[in-house]
C-alpha positions as CSV (number, residue, x, y, z in Angstrom):
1,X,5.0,156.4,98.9
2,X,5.9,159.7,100.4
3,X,8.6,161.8,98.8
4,X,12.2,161.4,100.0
5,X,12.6,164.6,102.3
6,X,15.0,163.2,105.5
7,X,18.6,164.5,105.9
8,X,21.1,163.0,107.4
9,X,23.9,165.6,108.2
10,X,27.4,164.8,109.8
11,X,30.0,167.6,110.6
12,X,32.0,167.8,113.7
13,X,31.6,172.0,113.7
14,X,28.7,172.3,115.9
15,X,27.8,176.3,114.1
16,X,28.3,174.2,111.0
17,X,25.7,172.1,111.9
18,X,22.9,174.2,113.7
19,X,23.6,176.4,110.7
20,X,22.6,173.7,108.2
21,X,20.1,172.2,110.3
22,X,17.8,175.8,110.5
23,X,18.2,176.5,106.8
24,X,17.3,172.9,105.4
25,X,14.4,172.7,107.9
26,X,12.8,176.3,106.6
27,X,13.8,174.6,103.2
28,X,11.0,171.4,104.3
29,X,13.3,168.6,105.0
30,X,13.2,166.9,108.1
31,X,16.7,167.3,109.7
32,X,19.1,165.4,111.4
33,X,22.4,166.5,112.6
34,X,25.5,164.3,113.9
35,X,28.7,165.1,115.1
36,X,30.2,161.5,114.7
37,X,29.0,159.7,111.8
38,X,28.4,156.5,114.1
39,X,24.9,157.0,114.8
40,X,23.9,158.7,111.5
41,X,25.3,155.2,109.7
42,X,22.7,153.4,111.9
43,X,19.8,155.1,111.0
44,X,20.3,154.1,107.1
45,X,19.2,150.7,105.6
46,X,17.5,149.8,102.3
47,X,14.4,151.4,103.1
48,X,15.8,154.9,104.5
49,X,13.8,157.5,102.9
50,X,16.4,160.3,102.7
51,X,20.1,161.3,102.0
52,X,23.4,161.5,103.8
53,X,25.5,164.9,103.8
54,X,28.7,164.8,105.4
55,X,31.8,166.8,106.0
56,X,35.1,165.7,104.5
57,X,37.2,166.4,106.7
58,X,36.9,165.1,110.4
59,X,39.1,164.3,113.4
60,X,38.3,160.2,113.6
61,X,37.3,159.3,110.1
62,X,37.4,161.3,106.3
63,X,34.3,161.3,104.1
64,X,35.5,158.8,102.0
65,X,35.3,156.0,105.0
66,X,32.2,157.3,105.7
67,X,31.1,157.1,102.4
68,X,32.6,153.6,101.7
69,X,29.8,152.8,105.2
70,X,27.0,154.2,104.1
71,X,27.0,152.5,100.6
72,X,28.0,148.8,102.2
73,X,24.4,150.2,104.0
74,X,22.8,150.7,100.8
75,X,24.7,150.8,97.6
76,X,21.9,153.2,95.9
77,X,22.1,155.8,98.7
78,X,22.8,159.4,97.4
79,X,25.9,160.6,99.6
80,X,26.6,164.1,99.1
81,X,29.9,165.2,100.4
82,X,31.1,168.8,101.7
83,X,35.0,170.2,102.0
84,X,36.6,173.1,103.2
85,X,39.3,172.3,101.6
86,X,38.7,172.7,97.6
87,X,40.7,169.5,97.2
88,X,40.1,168.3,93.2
89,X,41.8,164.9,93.0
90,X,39.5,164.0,96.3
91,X,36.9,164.9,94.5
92,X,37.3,162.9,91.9
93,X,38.3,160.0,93.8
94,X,34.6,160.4,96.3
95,X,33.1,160.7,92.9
96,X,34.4,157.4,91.1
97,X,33.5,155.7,95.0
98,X,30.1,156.3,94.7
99,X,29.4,159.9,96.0
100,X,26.1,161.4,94.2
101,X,27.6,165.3,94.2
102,X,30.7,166.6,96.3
103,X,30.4,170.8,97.6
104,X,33.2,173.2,98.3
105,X,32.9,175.1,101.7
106,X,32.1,177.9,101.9
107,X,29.3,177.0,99.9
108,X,26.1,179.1,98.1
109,X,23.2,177.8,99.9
110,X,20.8,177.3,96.7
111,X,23.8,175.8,95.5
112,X,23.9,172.9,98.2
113,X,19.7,173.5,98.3
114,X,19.8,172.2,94.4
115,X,22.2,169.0,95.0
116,X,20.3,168.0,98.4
117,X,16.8,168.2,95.8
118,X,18.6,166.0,93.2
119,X,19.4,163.5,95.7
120,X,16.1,163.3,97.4
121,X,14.5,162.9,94.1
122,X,16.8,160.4,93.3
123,X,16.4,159.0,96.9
124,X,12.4,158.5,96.0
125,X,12.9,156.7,92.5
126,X,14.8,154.7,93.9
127,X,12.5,153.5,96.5
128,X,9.5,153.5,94.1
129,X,11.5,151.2,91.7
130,X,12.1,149.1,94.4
131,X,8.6,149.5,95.9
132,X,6.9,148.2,92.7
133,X,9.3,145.4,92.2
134,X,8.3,144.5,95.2
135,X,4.8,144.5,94.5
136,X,5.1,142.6,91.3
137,X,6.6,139.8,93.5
138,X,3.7,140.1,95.7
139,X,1.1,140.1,93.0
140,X,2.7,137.3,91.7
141,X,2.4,134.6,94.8
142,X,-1.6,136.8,95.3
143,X,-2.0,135.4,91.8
144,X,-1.3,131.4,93.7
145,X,-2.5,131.8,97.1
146,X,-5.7,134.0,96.8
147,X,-7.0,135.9,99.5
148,X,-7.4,139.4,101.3
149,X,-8.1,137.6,105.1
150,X,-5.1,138.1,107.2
151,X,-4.6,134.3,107.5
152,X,-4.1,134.4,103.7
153,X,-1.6,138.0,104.2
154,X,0.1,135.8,107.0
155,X,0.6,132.4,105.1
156,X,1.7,134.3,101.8
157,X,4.6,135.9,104.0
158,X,5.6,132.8,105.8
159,X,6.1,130.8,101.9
160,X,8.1,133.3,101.1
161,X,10.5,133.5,104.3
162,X,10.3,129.9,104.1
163,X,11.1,129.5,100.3
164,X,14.3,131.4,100.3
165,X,15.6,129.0,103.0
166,X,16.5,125.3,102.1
167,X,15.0,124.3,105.1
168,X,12.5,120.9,104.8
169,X,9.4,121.7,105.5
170,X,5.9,120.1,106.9
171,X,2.7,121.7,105.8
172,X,-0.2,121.1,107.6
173,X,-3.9,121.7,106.3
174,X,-7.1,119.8,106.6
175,X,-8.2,118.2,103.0
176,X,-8.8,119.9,100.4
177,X,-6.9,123.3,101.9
178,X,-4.2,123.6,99.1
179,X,-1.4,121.7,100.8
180,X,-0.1,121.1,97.5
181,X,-0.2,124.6,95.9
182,X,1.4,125.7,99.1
183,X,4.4,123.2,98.3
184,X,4.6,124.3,94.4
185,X,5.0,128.1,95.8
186,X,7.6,126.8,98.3
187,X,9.3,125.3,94.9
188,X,8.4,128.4,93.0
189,X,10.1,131.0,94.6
190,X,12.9,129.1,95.9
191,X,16.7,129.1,94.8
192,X,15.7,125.0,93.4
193,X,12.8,126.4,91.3
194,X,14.4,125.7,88.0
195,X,14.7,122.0,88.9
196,X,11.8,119.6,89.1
197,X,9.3,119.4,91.3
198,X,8.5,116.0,92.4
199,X,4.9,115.0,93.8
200,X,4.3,111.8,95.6
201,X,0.9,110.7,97.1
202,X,2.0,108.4,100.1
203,X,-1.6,107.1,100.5
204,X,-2.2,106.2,97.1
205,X,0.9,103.9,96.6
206,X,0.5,99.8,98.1
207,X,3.2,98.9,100.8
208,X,4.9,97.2,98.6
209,X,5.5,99.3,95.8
210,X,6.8,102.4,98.4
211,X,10.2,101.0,98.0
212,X,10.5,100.5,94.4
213,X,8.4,103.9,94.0
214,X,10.8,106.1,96.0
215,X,14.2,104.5,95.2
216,X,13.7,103.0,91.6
217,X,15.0,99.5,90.6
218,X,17.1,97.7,88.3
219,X,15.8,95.2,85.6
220,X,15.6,92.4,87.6
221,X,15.4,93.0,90.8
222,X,12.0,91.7,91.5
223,X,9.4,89.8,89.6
224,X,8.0,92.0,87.2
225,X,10.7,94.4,87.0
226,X,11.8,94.2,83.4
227,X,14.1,97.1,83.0
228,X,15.9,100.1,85.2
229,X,13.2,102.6,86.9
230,X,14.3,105.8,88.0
231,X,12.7,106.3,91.4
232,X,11.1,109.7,92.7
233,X,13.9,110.9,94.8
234,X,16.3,110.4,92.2
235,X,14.3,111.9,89.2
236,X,14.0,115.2,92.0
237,X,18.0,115.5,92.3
238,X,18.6,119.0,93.1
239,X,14.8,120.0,93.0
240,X,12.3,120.0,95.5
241,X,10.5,116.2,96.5
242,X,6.8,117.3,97.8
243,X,5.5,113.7,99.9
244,X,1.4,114.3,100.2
245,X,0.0,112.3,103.1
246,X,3.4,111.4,104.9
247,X,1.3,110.2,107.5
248,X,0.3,107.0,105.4
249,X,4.3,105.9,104.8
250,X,4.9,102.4,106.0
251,X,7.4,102.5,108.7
252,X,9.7,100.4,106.3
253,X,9.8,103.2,103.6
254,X,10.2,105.9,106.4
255,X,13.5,103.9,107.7
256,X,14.9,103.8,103.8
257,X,14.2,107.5,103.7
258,X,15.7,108.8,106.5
259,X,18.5,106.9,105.3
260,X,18.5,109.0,101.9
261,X,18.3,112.4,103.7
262,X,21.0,111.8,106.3
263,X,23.4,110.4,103.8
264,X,22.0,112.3,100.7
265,X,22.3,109.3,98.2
266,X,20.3,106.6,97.6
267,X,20.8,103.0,95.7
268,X,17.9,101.7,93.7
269,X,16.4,98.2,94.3
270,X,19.1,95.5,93.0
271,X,21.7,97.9,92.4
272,X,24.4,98.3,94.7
273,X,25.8,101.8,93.4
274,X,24.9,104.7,95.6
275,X,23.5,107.6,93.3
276,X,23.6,111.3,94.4
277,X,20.0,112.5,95.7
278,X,20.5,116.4,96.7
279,X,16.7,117.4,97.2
280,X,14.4,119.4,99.3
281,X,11.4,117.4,100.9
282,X,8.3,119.5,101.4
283,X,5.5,117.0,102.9
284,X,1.9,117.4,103.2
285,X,-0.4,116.1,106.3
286,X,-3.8,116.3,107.7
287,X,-3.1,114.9,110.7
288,X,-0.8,116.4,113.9
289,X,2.4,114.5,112.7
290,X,4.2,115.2,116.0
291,X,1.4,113.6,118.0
292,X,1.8,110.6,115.2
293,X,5.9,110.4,116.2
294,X,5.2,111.3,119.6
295,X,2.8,108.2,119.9
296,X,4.6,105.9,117.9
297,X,2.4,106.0,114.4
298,X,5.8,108.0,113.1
299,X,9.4,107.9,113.1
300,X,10.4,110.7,115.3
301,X,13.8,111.2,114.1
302,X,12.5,111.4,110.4
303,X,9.7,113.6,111.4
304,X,12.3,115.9,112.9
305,X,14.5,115.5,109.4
306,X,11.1,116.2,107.9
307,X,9.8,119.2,109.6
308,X,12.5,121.6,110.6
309,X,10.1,124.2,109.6
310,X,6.3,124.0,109.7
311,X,3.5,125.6,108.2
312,X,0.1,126.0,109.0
313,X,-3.0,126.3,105.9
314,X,-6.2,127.9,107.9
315,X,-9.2,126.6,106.8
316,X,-11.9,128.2,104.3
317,X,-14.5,128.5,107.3
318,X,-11.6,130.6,109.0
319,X,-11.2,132.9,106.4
320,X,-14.8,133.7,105.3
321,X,-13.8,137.0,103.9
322,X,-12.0,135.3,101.0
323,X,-14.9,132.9,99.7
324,X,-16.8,135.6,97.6
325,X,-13.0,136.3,95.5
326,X,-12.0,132.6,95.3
327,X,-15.6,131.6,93.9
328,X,-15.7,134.4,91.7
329,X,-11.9,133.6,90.5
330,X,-12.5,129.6,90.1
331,X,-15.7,129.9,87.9
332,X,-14.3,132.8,86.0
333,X,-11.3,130.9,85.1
334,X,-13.6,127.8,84.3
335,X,-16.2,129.9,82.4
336,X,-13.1,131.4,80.1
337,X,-11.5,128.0,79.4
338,X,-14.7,126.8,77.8
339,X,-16.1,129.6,76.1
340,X,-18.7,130.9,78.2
341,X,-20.3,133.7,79.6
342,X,-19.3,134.6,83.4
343,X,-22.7,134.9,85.3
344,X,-22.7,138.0,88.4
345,X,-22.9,136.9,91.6
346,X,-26.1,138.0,93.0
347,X,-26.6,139.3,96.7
348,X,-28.2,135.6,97.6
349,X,-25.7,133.6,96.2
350,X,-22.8,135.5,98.1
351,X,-24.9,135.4,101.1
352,X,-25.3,131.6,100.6
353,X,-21.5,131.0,99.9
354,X,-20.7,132.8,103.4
355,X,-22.7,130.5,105.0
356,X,-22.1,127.2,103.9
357,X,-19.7,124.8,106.2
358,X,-17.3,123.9,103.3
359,X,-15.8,120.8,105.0
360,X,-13.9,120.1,101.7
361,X,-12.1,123.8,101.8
362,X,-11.4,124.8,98.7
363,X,-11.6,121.8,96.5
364,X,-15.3,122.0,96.8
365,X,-15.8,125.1,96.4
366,X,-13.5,125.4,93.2
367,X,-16.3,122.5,92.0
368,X,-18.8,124.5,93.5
369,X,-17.9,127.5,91.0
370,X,-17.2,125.1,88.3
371,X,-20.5,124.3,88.4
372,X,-21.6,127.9,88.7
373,X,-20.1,128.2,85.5
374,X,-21.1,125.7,83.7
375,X,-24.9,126.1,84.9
376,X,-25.1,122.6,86.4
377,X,-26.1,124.4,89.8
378,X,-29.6,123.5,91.2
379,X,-31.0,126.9,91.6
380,X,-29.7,129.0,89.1
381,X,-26.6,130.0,91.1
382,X,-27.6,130.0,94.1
383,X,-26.5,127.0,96.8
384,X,-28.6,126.1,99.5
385,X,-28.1,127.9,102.8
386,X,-27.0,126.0,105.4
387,X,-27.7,126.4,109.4
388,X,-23.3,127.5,109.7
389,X,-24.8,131.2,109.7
390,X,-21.8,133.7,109.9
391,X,-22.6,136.8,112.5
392,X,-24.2,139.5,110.3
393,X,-21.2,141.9,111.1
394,X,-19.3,139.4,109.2
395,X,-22.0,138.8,106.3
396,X,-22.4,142.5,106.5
397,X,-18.7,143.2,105.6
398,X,-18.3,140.3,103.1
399,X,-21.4,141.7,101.0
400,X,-20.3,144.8,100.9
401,X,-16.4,143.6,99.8
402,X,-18.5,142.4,96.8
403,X,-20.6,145.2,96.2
404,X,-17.7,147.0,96.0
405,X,-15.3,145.2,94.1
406,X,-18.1,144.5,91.3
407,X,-18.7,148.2,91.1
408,X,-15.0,148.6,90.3
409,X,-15.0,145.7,88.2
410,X,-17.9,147.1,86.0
411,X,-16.1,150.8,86.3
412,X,-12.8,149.0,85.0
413,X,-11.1,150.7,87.9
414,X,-12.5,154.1,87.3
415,X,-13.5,155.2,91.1
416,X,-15.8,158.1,90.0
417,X,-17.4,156.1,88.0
418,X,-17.9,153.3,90.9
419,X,-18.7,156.7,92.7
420,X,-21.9,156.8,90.8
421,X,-22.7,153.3,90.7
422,X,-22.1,152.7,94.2
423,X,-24.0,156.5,95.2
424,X,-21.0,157.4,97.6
425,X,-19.0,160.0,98.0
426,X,-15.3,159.7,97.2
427,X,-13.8,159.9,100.9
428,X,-16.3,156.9,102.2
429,X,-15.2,154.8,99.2
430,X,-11.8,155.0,99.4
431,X,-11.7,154.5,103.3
432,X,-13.8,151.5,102.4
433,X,-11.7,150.0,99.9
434,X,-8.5,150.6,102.3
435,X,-10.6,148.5,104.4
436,X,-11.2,145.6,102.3
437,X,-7.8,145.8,100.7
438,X,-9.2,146.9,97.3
439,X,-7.1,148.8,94.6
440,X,-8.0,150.2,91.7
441,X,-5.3,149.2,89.9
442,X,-6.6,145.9,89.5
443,X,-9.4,145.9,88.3
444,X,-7.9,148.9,85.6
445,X,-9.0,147.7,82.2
């Protein structure tokens, strides 16, 4: 991040201002001068990478109203105000409000040069606190859903737009994709997260047990049913209910649902006492659901209850880019958890993993790198090759990804030394890792 150098300058004396505006630009900041503090308040937000400098006194609004603006903007921007007018009390009062440092015209220049420095400074800590918040946010949710490929940049930013809303929302992935992990982000970083989450596979519950399964019973209600249940959607109460393969619901169970989510209670089987249910639904499908309402298959109205939001999980073979890192991740974390040592990738077996079909997605490959790990594969490693052969630009640029990132791996972050491994000058290397989205900083040991 670059350092704070913009200046935002509002004095209704236009010498006043061409004055300042010459000086701070031969002093390096980049300069902007208002008369009216209207349009200077619109250039500033959270992510403003300067200060605000403004007169006291002026003929539609005082610095303190301007002040009192700028901070509703962002309650960490330095404000640095200027008065002809050597007026103590208002001082003190633009001080307790907020103001970073407060100047007496006429003014020494290097003394208004050193409080404009102090604020930039202050401006760029600021922003680099925030900056690497941000980032430890973002590595957190890289650390669930992992992958370089756009797809993967583009998904990560929709969960978490999506989780900060309480929106219900339909995820949409062929099998094996990570429709789940998808929902336990959604749960993760959302406002419910200390609640439960709730998982229910549709497909794997018998018609006649949705009912009892979803709503709970009482003892007695049915044969068999020797005391109280507590159903899914009531154990989820003020958590997050994640329904896999909504597809598969009998119509009957999706009628009683709706029902649920319209009136946000529910009464268990036999009992006739409704009982709060306040819950997100996140549901999972590998199949269009709106074609399945549209044609019948599906309720529409609960499919529109369901999905006010929808997301999308691209394939593996759509994001070949990211196979090499998720292998690599699965069997390291499978090697560690049983005490072994983690085998290098070699050339062939990237080259292999790029060009297999994976119509399981990631499931099979995380077995495929289990099995990596555990040496079960059948040729040391090293998959067959299959006839889904990538273009060689893309087998090119996913090789040398790898190349790279084990060089850095090896060099614990050190980039001269991955210099020397890799034989490449500093300036190709870092365009390179720019390229592929490679830091040092993580693979720093």
């Amino acid at each position: 991040m670059g350092r704070a150098t913009r200046v935002l300058f509002v004095d209704d004396e236009e010498t006043v201002r061409e004055a300042l505006d010459q000086w701070l630009t031969l002093a390096g900041y980049e300069v902007e001068t208002f008369e009216a503090p209207e349009a200077a308040l619109a250039a500033i937000d959270d992510r403003f990478p300067g200060i605000l400098v403004t007169d006291m006194r002026m003929p539609r609004i005082d610095g303190l109203a301007v002040l009192e603006r700028a901070l509703a903007r962002d309650p960490d921007l330095p404000v640095v105000l200027v008065t002809g007018h050597g007026d103590v009390a208002m001082a003190v009062e633009a001080m307790r409000r907020g103001a970073y440092d407060f100047i007496e015209k006429p003014f020494v220049p290097e003394r208004l040069a050193d409080a404009i420095g102090r604020a930039c400074e202050k401006r760029h800590l600021t922003l680099r606190l925030r900056s690497l918040h941000a980032a430890a946010d973002s590595r957190d949710i890289e650390g669930r859903l992992i992958g370089t490929s756009r797809a993967m940049e583009r998904l990560r930013r929709e969960v978490l737009d999506l989780a900060a809303t309480p929106v219900n929302v339909v995820i949409n992935g062929e099998t094996g994709s990570g429709k789940e992990l998808v929902a336990q982000c959604l749960h993760a970083f959302s406002a419910r997260r200390d609640a439960r989450f709730v998982a229910v596979n549709c497909g794997a519950i018998p018609d006649t047990m949705i009912e009892s399964e979803l709503f709970g019973h009482e003892a007695g209600a049915f044969t068999g049913a020797l005391k109280r249940r507590i159903g899914k959607l009531e154990h989820a109460h003020r958590g997050t209910l994640f329904l896999d393969e909504i597809e598969a619901m009998p119509l009957s169970g999706q009628v009683t649902l709706l029902r649920v989510l319209q009136e946000r209670s529910l009464e268990r089987l036999g009992a006739n006492d409704p009982v709060a249910a306040d819950l997100r639904t996140l549901c999972a499908s590998k199949v269009d659901l709106r074609a399945h309402a549209e044609s019948g298959r599906f309720r529409p109205d609960l499919y529109y209850r369901l999905g006010v939001a929808e997301l999308h999980i691209p394939p593996l073979r759509d994001r070949r880019e990211d196979i090499p890192l998720l292998f690599e991740h699965f069997a390291a974390r499978a090697a560690e958890a049983h005490g072994r040592t983690m085998r290098p990738l070699g050339a062939r077996l990237v080259q292999d993993l790029l060009e297999r079909p994976w119509p399981g997605n990631v499931r099979e490959l995380r077995n495929a790198a289990e099995r990596y790990a555990f040496g079960l594969d059948r040729h040391g490693g090293e998959p067959e090759a299959t006839s889904d052969v990538q273009p060689l630009a893309a087998r090119v640029e996913a090789f040398e990804r790898d190349l790279i990132r084990q060089a850095l791996r090896q060099a614990q972050g050190n980039v001269a030394e991955a210099m020397r491994l890799l034989d490449l000058p500093r300036r190709t290397l870092n365009e390179k890792m720019q390229r592929h989205g490679l830091s040092r900083g993580d693979f720093a040991g």
